[in-house]
N, C-alpha and C positions, 0 to 999 in steps of 0.2 A: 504494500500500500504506500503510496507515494504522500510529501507532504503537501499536497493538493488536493487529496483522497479526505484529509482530516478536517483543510481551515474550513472556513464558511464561505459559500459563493457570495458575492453580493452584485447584485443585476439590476441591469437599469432596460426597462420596456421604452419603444418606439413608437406610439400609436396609440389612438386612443378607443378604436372600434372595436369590433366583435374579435377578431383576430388579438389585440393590443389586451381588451380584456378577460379573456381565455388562458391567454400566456402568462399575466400574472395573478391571477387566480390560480392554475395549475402549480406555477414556481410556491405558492404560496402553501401548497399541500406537501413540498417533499422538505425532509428535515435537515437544516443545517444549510438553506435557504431561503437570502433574505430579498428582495426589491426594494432597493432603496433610491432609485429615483424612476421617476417618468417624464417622458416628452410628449408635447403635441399641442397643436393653434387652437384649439378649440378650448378657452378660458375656462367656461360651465364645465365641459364634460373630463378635463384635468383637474377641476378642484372637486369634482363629487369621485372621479376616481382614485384621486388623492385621501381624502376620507371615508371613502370607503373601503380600503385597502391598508390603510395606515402606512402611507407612501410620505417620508419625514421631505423629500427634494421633489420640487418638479419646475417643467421647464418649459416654455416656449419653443424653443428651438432647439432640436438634436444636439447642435454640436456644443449649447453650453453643457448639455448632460453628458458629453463624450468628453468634454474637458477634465470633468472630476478627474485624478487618479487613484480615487478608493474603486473602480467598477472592476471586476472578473469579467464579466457574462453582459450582453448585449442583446436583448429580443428585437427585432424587423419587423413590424407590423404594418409597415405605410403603404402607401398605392406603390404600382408596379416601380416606375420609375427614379423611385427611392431607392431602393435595396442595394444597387450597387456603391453608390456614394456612400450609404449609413454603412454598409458592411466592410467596407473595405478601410473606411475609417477607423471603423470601431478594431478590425483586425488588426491594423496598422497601428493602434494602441495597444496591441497586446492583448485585448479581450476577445474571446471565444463568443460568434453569435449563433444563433438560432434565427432564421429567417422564413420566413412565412412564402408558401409558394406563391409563382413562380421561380425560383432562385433569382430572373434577370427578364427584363422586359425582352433583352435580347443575347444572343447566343454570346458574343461579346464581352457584352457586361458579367454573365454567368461566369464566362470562363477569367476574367480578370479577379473575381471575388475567390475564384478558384487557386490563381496562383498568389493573392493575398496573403489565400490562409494557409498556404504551402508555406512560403518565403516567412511567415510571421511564426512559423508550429504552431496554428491553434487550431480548434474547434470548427469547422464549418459546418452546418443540420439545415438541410430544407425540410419544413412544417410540414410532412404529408398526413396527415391524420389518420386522413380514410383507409390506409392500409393498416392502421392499427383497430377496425373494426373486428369483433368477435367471429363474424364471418367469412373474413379473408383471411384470419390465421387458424381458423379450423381447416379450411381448404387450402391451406400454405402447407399445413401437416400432412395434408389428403397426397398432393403431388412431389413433396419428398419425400414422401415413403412411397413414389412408385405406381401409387394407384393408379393414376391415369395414362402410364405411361412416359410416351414421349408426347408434348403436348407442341401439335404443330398445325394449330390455327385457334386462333383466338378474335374472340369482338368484345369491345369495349364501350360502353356509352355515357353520357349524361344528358339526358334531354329534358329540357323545360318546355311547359306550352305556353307562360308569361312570365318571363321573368329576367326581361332587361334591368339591370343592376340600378341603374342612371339615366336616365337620356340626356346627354349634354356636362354627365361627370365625367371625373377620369376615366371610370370604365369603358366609357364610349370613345375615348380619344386613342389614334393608335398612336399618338406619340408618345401617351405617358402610359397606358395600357400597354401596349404592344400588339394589342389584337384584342378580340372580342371572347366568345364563349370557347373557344379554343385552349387561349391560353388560361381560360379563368377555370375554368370547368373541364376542360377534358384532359388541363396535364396531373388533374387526383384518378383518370379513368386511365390514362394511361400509365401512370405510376403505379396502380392497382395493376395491369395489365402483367405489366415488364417485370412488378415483384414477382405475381404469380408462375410466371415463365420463365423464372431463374436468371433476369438480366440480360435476354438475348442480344446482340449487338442488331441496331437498325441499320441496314443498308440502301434503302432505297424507299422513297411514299411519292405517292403519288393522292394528291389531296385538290380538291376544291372549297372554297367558300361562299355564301350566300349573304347578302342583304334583303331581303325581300318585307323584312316589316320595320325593323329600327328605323332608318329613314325615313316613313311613313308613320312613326311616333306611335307605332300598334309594337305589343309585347310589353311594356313595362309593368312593372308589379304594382302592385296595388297602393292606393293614394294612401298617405302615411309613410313611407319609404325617405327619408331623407335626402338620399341618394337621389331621390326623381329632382331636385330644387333647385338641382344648379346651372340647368341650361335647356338646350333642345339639338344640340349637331349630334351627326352618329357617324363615325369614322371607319367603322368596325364590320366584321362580321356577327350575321344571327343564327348561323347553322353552318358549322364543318364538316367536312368528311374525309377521311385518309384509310389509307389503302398501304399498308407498310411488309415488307419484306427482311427477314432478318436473316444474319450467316449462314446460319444453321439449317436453313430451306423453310422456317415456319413463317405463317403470316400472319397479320392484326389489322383488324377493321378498326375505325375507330370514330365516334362519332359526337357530336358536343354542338350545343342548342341554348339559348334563350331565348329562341320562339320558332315554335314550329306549329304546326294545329296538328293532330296527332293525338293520341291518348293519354302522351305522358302526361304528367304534373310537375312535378319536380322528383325527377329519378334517374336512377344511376344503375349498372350493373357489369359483369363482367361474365362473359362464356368463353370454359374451354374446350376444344375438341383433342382428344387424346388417344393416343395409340391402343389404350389400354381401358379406356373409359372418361367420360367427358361430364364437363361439372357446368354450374349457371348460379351465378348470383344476382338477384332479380331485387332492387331495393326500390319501394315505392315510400315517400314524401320522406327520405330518409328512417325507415323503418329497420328495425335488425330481427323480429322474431319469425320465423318459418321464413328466411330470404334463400337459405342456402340449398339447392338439390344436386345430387349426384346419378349418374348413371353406368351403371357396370352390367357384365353377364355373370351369373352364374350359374352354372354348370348348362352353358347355353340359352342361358333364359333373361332377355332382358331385365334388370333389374331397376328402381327409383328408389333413391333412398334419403331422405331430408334432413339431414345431422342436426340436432340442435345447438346451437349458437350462444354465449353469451353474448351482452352488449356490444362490448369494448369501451375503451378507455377514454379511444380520440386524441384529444391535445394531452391529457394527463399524460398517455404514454409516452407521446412525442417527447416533449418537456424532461421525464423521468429520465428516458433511454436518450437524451442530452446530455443530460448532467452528468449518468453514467458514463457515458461518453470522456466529457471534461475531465472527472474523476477518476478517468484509468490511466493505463502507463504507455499508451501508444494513440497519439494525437496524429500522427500520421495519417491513420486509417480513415482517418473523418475530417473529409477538407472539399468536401461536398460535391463530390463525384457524381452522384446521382440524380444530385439538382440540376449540373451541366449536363450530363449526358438529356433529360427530357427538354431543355433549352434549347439544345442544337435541333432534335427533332422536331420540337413545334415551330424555328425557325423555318426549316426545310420545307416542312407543309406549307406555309407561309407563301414561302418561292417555289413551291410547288404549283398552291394556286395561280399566283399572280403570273406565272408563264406557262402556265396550258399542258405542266409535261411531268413524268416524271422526274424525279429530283434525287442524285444520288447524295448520299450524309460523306463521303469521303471525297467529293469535289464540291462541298460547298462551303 
């Protein structure tokens, strides 16, 4: 155990919203774990999270909170176009962050936060949540022990049938977004995807994008959203689709929506096809109980079988298996490889769409 493993972290959050408030609530559960300051513009929602959290520092602006030199640990919780600046800052001070997906609006940005946290030894963690649901690691367990084979086709989704973020925020801008429900929403389906398939390497997608409601100011969520307040441009996509190819000869559909008319709601899921027997996770308004079914033969006989699930943890685990992280003796291993590796692929879809063709990941 290292003497890192023993002091106390003390962590300062970047953000004030659902992401900003999840992260230090979460840090607030694990022991030997303090948050002792916060950043963010929004006066009201920094001084009730300040007392509600019993945060003694808070701050206007990142970089007087990155100034301190008491911080360890740095959470990323801002719009897209942040995370590289805060991160690479915060690394370059010596602290270990945890940043909220996507790693980087662009492939770019990912990989500079990448060699950050190389050049600095620390901590790099992209926020994937969703693969710490109860459901994706009972079915993590399913295909390394085999079950299913070799699993060489898979489909991925997240489709909404209202549910533009903003009309006229950053989520709609590709310059501070980087993309629309792509990058928002289908890099947790595809992260879900690529855990469950052992990391395959992407070699090639072949992707298109849609507008066909955002511009027309149809899809956004429902009145109360704050996010709808700040404007009315849509720069973005409202429905992707990709078509990707990996080393190994398996493929991945992949699919990602904030409006589509369709039957979804707001829902996610993942299906594998496998050599050996093939599995489906089917999550409706984010639901986890009866999500997960499997299919095998035995003794020649089609078989269905519906494992029961816990919850999952979500950010708690995220958070936990961070710190863990920080607190062990090989910081090497964790300098956010994974975050860049789904960066470069939702870039490639990106220039996939926008040029009519397919898109190979080792010539772009």
């Amino acid at each position: 155990m290292t003497e890192q493993a023993i002091q106390p972290l003390r962590v300062g959050v970047v953000g004030l919203g659902f992401a900003g408030t999840t992260h230090t609530r979460a840090y607030q559960q694990v022991p030997g774990v303090e948050v002792i300051g916060l950043a963010g513009l929004e006066a009201d929602r920094l001084a009730q999270m300040g007392e509600e959290f019993s945060i003694p520092h808070l701050y206007a602006q990142w970089e007087d909170l990155l100034a301190r030199d008491d911080l360890d640990v740095v959470s990323v919780c801002t719009p897209n176009f942040l995370h590289a600046p805060i991160a690479i800052a915060a690394l370059q001070g010596g602290r270990h962050v945890l940043c909220e997906k996507p790693l980087a609006r662009t492939a770019a940005d990912a990989e500079a936060m990448v060699e950050a946290a190389k050049a600095a030894g620390r901590v790099l963690h992209t926020a994937f949540n969703h693969r710490a649901r109860g459901d994706v690691a009972t079915l993590k367990g399913f295909v390394d022990a085999g079950l299913l084979g070799r699993v060489y086709y898979a489909k991925a989704y997240w489709m909404r049938r209202n549910g533009i973020p903003g009309l006229g925020s950053w989520f709609t801008s590709k310059e501070l977004a980087g993309g629309g429900p792509l990058i928002d929403l289908g890099v947790h389906a595809l992260d879900q995807a690529l855990y469950l398939m052992g990391e395959p390497e992407i070699t090639t997608v072949s992707a298109t994008t849609y507008a066909e409601y955002g511009p027309r100011g149809r899809g956004m969520r429902r009145v109360g959203n704050p996010k709808m307040q700040t404007g009315s441009g849509y720069e973005v996509e409202d429905l992707a689709t990709a078509y990707m190819r990996t080393a190994d000869g398996a493929t991945l559909l992949l699919e990602a929506s904030w409006m589509v008319q369709g039957s979804y709601d707001d829902d996610f899921g993942v299906t594998l096809y496998g050599s050996e027997g093939g599995a489906e996770i089917d999550v409706r308004r984010y639901g986890w109980e009866d999500t997960l079914r499997v299919f095998t033969d035995q003794a020649g006989v089609p078989v269905e079988t519906r494992p029961a699930s816990v919850r999952g943890r979500g950010h708690q685990a995220v958070v936990e298996q961070f710190v863990d992280a920080v607190r062990s003796d090989d910081w090497s291993a964790h300098t956010g490889q994974e975050g860049l590796n789904r960066a470069r692929i939702v870039e490639a879809c990106y220039a996939s769409a926008q040029k009519g063709r397919e898109v190979s990941l080792a010539a772009e």
